[in-house]
C-alpha positions as CSV (number, residue, x, y, z in Angstrom):
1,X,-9.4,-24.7,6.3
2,X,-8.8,-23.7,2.6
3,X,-5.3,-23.0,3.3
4,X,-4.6,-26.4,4.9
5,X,-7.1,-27.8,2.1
6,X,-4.2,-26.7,-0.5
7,X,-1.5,-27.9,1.4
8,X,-0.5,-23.8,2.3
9,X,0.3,-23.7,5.9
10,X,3.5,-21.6,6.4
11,X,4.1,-20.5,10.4
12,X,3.9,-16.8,8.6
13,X,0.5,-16.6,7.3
14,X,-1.3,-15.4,10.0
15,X,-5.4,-16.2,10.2
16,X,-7.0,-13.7,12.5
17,X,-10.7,-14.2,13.4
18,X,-12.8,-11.0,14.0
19,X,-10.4,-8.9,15.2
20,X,-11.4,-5.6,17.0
21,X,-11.4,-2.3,14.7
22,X,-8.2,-1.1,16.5
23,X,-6.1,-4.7,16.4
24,X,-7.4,-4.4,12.7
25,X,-6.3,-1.6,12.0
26,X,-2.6,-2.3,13.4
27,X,-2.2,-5.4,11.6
28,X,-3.3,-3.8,8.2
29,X,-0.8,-1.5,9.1
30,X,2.0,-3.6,10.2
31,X,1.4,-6.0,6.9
32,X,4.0,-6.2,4.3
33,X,1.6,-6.3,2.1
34,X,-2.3,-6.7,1.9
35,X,-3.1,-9.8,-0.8
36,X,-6.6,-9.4,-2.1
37,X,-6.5,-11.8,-6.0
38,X,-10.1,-12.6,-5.6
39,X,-12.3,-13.9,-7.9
40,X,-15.1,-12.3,-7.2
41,X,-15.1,-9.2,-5.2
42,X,-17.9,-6.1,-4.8
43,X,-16.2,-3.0,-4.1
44,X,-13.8,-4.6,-1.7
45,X,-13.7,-2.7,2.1
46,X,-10.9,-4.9,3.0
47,X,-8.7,-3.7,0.0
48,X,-9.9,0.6,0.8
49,X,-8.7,0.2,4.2
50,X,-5.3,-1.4,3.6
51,X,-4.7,0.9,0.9
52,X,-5.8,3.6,3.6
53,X,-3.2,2.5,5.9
54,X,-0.1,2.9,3.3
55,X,-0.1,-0.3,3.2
56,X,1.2,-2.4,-0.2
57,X,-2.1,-3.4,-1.9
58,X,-2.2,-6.7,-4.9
59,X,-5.7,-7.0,-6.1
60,X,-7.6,-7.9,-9.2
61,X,-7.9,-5.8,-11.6
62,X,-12.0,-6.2,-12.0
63,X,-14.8,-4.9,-10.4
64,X,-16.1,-2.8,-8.2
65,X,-12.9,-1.6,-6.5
66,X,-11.3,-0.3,-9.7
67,X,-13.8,2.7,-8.2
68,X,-11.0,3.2,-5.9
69,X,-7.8,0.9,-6.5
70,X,-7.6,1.8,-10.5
71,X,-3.9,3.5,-11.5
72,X,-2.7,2.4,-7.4
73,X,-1.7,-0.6,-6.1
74,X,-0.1,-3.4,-7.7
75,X,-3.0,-4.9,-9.7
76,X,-3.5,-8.7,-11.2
77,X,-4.5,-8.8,-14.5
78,X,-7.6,-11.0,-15.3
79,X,-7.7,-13.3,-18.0
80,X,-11.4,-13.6,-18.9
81,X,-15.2,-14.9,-17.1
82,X,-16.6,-17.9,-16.4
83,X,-19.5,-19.3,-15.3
84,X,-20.1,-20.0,-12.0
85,X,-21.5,-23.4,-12.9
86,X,-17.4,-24.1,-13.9
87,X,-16.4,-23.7,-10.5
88,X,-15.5,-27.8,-9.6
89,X,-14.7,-27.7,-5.7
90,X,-17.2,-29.7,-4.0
91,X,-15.8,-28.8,-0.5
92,X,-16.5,-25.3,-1.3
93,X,-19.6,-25.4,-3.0
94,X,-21.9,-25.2,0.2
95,X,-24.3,-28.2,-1.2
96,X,-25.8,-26.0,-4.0
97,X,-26.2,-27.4,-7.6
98,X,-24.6,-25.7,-10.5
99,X,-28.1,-24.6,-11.7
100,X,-28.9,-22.7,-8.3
101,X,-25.6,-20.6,-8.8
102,X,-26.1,-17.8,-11.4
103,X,-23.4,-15.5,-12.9
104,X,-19.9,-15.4,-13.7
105,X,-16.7,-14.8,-11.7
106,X,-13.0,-13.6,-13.0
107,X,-10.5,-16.0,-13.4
108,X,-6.9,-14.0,-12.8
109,X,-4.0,-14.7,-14.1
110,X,-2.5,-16.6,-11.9
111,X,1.5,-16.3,-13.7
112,X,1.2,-12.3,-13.4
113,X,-0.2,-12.5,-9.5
114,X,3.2,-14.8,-9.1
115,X,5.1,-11.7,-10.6
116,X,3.9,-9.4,-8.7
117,X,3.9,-10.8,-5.6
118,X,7.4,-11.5,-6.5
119,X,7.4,-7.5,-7.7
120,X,6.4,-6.4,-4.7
121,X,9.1,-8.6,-2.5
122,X,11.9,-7.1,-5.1
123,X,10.6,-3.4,-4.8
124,X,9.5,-3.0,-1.5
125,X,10.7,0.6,-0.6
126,X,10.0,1.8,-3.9
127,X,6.0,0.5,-3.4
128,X,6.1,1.1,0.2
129,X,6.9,5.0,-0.5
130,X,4.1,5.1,-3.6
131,X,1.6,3.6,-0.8
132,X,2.1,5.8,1.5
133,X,1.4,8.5,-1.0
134,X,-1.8,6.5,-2.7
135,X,-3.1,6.5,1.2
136,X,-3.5,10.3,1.1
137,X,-5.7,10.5,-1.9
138,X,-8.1,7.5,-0.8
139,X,-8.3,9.8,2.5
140,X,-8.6,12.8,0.4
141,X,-11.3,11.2,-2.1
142,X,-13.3,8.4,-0.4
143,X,-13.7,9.5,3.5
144,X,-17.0,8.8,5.6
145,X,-17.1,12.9,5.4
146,X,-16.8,13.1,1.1
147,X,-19.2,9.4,0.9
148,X,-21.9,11.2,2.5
149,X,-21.5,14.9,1.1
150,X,-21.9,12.7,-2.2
151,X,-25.0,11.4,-0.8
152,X,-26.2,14.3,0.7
153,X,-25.6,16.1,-2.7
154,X,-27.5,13.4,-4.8
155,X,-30.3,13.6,-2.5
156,X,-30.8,17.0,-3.0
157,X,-30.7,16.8,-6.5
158,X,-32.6,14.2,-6.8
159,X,-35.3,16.5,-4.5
160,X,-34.7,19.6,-7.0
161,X,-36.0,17.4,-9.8
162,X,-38.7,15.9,-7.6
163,X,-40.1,18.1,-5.1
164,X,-43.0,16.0,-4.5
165,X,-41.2,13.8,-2.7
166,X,-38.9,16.0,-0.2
167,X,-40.0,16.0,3.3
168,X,-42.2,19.1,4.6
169,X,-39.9,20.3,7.4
């Protein structure tokens, strides 16, 4: 709806709805390239999986996913905040008043996501081949195996300095 809203239908944006992990996984892998200039984003699963996949990652450069995505990718800068209470589309507002939504979001600079969309068109080997190597380390550093040793290892420590609390078995 949002793309039709701003007048952005183009027979090659594809919209898939729920996909299965598999179908997923091939079109994150068949993509060109994985667009992800949001304005608000946590730590961005979406963005870790594409980049998992090799496969040409933009992104802002804010937020939780700089966890993962800083010094890879081809990053958007961000300009500055603002207030949530700034944001003016009605249709996409979901009937809440300015004063019910708190916070800020990141505006990004929507001139350098042009260049390096336009970057990424220009350079594609080139970024292709540096994916493919940036897919290794986020194997390497953030797989479901090295998450939980890090969770498993901060539990632990966490008992060590207090053993009251670890369980009896």
């Amino acid at each position: 709806n949002r793309l039709e809203h701003y007048s952005l239908t183009d027979p090659r944006i594809k919209v898939v709805h729920f996909p299965s992990r598999e179908d997923y996984i091939k079109i994150l892998k068949s993509c060109n390239v994985f667009l992800s200039c949001a304005r608000s984003e946590g730590w961005n699963l979406p963005l870790i999986e594409a980049m998992a996949c090799g496969t040409p990652s933009i992104y802002s450069n804010c937020s939780g996913q700089l966890e993962f995505a800083e010094g890879k990718g081809i990053p958007v800068n961000v300009i500055g905040e603002k207030p949530t209470t700034a944001f003016t589309d009605e249709k996409y507002r979901m009937a809440v008043t300015t004063s019910e939504i708190p916070g800020n979001y990141y505006e990004p600079d929507f001139n350098h996501l042009s260049q390096q969309m336009r970057f990424s068109y220009e350079f594609y080997n080139q970024i292709k081949e540096k994916s493919l190597k940036e897919a290794k380390e986020i194997h390497d550093n953030f797989s479901w195996e090295k998450v939980g040793q890090i969770g498993y290892d901060t539990i632990m420590e966490f008992y060590k300095t207090h053993p009251y609390t670890a369980p009896k078995n």
